[in-house]
C-alpha positions as CSV (number, residue, x, y, z in Angstrom):
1,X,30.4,-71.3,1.1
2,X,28.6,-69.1,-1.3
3,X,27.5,-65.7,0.4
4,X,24.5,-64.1,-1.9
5,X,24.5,-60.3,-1.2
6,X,20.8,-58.8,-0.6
7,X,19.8,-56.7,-3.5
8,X,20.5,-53.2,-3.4
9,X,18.1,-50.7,-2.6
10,X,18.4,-47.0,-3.5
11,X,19.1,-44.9,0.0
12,X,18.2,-41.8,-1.5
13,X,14.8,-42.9,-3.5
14,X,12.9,-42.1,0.2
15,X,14.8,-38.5,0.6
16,X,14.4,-37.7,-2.8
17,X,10.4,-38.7,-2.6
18,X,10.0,-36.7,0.7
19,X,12.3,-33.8,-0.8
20,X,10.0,-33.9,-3.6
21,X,7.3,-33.6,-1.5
22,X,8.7,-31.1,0.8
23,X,9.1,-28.8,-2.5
24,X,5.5,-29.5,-3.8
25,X,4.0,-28.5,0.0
26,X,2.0,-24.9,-0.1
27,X,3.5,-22.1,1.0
28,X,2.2,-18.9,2.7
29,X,2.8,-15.5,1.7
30,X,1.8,-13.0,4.4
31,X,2.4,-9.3,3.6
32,X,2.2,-7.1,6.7
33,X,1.9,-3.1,6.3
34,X,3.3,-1.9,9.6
35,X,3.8,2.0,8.9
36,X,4.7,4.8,6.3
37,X,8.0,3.4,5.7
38,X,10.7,0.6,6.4
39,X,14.3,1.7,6.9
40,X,16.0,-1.2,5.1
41,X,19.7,0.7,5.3
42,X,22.1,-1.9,7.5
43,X,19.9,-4.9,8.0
44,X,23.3,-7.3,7.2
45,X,21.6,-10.5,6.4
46,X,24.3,-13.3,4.6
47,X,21.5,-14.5,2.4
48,X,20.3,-12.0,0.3
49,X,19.2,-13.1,-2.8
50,X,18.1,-9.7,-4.8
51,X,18.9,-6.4,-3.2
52,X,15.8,-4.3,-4.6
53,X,13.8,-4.7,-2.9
54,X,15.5,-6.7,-0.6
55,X,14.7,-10.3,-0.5
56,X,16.9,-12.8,1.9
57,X,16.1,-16.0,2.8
58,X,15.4,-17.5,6.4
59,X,15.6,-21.1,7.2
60,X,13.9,-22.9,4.1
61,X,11.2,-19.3,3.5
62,X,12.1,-16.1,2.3
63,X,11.3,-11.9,3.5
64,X,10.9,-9.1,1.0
65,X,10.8,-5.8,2.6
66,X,9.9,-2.8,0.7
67,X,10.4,0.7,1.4
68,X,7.0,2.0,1.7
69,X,6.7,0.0,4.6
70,X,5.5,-3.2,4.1
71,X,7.2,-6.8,4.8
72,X,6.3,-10.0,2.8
73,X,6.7,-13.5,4.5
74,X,6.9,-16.3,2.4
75,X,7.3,-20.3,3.3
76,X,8.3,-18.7,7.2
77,X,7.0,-20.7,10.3
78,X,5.5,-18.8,13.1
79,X,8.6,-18.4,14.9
80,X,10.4,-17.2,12.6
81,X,7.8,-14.7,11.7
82,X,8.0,-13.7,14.5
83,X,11.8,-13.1,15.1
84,X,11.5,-11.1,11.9
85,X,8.5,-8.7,13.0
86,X,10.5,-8.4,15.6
87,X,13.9,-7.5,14.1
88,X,11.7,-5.0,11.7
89,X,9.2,-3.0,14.3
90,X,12.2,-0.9,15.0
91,X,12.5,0.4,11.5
92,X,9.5,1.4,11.0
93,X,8.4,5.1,10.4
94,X,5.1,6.2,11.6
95,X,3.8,3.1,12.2
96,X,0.0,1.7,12.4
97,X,-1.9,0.2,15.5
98,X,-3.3,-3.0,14.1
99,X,-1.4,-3.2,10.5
100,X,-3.0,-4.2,7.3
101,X,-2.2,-7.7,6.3
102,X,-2.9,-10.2,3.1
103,X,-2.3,-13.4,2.5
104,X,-2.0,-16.2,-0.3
105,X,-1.3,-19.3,-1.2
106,X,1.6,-20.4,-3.3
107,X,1.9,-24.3,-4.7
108,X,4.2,-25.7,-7.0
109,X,2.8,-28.3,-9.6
110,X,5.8,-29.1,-12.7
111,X,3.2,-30.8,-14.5
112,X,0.9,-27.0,-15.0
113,X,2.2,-23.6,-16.1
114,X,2.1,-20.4,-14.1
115,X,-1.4,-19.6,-12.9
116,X,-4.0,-18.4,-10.5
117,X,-7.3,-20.0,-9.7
118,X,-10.0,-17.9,-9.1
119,X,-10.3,-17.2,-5.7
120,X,-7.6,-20.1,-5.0
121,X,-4.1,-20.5,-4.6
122,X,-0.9,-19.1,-7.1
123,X,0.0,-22.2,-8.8
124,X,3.9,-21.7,-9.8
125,X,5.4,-24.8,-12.5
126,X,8.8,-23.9,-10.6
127,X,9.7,-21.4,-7.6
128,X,12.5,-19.4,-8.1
129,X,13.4,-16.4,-5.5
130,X,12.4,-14.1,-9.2
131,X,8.6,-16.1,-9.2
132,X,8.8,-15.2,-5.3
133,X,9.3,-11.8,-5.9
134,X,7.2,-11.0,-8.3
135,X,4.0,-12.4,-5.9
136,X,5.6,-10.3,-3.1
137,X,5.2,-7.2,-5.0
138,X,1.9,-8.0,-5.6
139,X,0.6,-8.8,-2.4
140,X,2.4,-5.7,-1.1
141,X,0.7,-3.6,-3.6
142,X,-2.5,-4.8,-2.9
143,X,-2.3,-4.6,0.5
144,X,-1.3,-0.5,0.3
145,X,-4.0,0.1,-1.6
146,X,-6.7,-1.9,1.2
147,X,-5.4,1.0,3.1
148,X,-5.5,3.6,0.8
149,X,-9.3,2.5,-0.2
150,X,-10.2,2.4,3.6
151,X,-9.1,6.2,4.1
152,X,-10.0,7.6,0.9
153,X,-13.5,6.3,2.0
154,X,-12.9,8.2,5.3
155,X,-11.8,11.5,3.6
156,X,-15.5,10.9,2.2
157,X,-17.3,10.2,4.4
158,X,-16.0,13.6,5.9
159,X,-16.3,15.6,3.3
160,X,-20.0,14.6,2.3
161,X,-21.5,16.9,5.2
162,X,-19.5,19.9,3.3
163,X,-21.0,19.1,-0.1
164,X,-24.8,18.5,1.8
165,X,-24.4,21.5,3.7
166,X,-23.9,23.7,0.5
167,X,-26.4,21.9,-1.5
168,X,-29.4,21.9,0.9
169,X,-28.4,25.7,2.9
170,X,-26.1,27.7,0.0
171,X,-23.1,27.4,2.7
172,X,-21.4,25.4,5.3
173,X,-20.5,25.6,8.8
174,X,-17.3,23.9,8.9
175,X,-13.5,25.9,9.4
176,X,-11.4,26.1,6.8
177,X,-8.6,24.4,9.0
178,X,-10.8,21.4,9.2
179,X,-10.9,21.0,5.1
180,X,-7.0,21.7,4.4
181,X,-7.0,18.7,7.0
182,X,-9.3,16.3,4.7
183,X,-7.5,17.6,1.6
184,X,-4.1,16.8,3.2
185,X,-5.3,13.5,4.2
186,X,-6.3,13.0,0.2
187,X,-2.5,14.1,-0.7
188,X,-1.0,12.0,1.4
189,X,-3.1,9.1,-0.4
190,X,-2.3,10.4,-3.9
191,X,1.9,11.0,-3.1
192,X,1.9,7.1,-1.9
193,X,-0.6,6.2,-4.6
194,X,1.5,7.8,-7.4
195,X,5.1,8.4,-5.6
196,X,6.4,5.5,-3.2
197,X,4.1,2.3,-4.4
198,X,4.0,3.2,-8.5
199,X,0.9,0.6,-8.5
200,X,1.1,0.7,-12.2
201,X,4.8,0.1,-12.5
202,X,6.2,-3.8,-13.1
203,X,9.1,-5.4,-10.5
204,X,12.0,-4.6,-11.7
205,X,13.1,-8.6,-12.0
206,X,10.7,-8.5,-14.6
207,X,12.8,-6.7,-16.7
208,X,15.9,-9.2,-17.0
209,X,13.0,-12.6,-16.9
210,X,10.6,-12.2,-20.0
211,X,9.1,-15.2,-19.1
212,X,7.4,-13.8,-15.5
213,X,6.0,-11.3,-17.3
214,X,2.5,-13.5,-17.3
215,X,2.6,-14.3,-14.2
216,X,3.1,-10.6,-13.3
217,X,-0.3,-9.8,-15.7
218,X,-2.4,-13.0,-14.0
219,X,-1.4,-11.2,-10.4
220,X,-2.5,-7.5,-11.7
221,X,-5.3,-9.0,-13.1
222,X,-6.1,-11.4,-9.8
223,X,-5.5,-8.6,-7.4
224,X,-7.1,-5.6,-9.7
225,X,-4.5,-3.5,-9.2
226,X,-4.7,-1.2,-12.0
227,X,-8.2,-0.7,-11.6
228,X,-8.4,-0.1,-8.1
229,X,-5.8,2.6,-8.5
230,X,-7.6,3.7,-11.1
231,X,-11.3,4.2,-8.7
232,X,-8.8,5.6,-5.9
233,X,-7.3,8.4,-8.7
234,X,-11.2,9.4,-9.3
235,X,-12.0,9.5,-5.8
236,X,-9.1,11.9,-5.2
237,X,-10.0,13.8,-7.7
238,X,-13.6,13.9,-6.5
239,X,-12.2,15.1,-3.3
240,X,-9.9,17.3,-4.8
241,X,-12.4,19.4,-6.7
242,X,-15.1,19.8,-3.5
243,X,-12.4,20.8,-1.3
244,X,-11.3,23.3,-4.2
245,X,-14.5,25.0,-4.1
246,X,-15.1,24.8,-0.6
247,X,-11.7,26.7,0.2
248,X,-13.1,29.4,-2.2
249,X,-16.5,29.4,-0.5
250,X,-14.5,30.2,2.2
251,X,-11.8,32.4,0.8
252,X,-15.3,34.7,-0.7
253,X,-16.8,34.7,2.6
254,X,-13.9,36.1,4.4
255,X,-12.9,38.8,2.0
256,X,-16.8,39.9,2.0
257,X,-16.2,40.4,5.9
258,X,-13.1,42.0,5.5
259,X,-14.3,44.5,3.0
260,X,-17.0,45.3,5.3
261,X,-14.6,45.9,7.9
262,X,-12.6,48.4,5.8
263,X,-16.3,50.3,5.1
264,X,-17.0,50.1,8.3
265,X,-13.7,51.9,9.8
266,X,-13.8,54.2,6.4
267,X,-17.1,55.4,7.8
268,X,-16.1,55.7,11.3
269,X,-13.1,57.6,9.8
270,X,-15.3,60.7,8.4
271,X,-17.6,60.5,11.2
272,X,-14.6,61.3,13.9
273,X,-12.8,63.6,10.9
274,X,-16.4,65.5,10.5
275,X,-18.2,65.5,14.0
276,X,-16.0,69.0,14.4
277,X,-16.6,71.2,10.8
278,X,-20.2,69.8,11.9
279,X,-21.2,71.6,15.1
280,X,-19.1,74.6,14.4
């Protein structure tokens, strides 16, 4: 008795199709501001695949935390989002009620090079933990500088009745305590702006892959980072210069009342010193 043997069929033609399609799926990249700062020192994950800034992997997504306190979550589900918000709260200096948050969209098509559609998703032709990082820094950049742009608008908004004051009455009303405040307020803009972000500045991965360096550009570019640092630079030094001549405004008005003091008690002086040689 003959025994024909069925044909053969590939097991792993369906795993590799739904692998395939598991890689292909989008992934979300979330970056969360939460404070001033995150304190990265002993966070002992076994995955880390680049230690500045730190990027480790969870389940089948990865985290990038940067020092100036933001976290990027990419390819995470919610649960594990939020076992890592959780783990990082903790760490974080100085931080914000409700914290600023953007988001993308990150496919992976072999068949198209690195790009970004307008207004669309980051199309990657492979995803490597280097492409990751690269759109991490992005997003985190961009995401600093939505803050920065909302307080820098505040700081004018404050400053505006100063500038009003002296235009329409030759003076102003306000303290001089409560402009040091505004121009510290613009400082602490300007040190992130130029000191702890360095919106300008490339990833350092860049440096050792040539070949993300367009798909750093296209993410500057998509994101405006340059020129939004740019705008925020002039409005600081917009802010800068009015609170300059505001402090001397004030700085004239009280050494005119202090000189007048110093007549005054001058004059009070010879009065007492020649009430006597007078009526004798």
């Amino acid at each position: 008795m003959t025994i024909i043997a069925p044909p053969t069929v590939p097991a792993a033609a369906p795993h590799s199709a739904e692998a395939a399609q598991v890689r292909r799926a989008p992934r979300r990249a979330r970056a969360l501001l939460f404070g001033d700062r995150i304190n990265t020192a002993g966070i002992d994950r076994g995955q880390v695949v680049c230690p500045a800034p730190l990027t480790y992997r969870v389940g089948d997504g990865y985290v990038t935390l940067f020092r100036y306190g933001v976290a990027v979550l990419i390819g995470l589900t919610p649960a594990q989002e939020d076992e890592v918000l959780r783990d990082l709260r903790p760490r974080v200096t100085r931080p914000l009620d409700v914290p600023e948050e953007e988001t993308a969209t990150i496919e992976i098509d072999p068949a198209k090079d690195d790009q970004i559609l307008p207004g669309g998703p980051v199309i990657l032709k492979t995803m490597t933990p280097e492409h990751l990082i690269v759109i991490a820094d992005a997003l985190s950049k961009s995401v600093v500088l939505a803050r920065d742009e909302r307080e820098v608008a505040a700081v004018f908004e404050l400053v505006e009745p100063f500038a009003r004051q002296l235009a329409e009455k030759g003076g102003t009303t306000g303290g001089r305590r409560a402009i040091l405040k505004h121009i510290g307020n613009a400082l602490l803009v300007a040190h992130r702006l130029s000191g702890r972000v360095a919106v300008t500045e490339k990833p350092d991965v860049v440096w050792d892959r040539y070949d993300l360096e367009r798909l750093t550009a296209r993410l500057q570019d998509e994101y405006e980072l340059k020129e939004r640092a740019e705008a925020l630079s002039r409005k600081l030094t917009v802010i800068a210069e009015t609170a300059e001549v505001l402090t001397d405004i004030i700085d004239t008005r009280r050494s005119l009342r202090l000189e007048i003091i110093i007549v005054a008690l001058i004059a009070v002086e010879l009065i007492v010193a020649g009430y006597p040689i007078f009526f004798r």
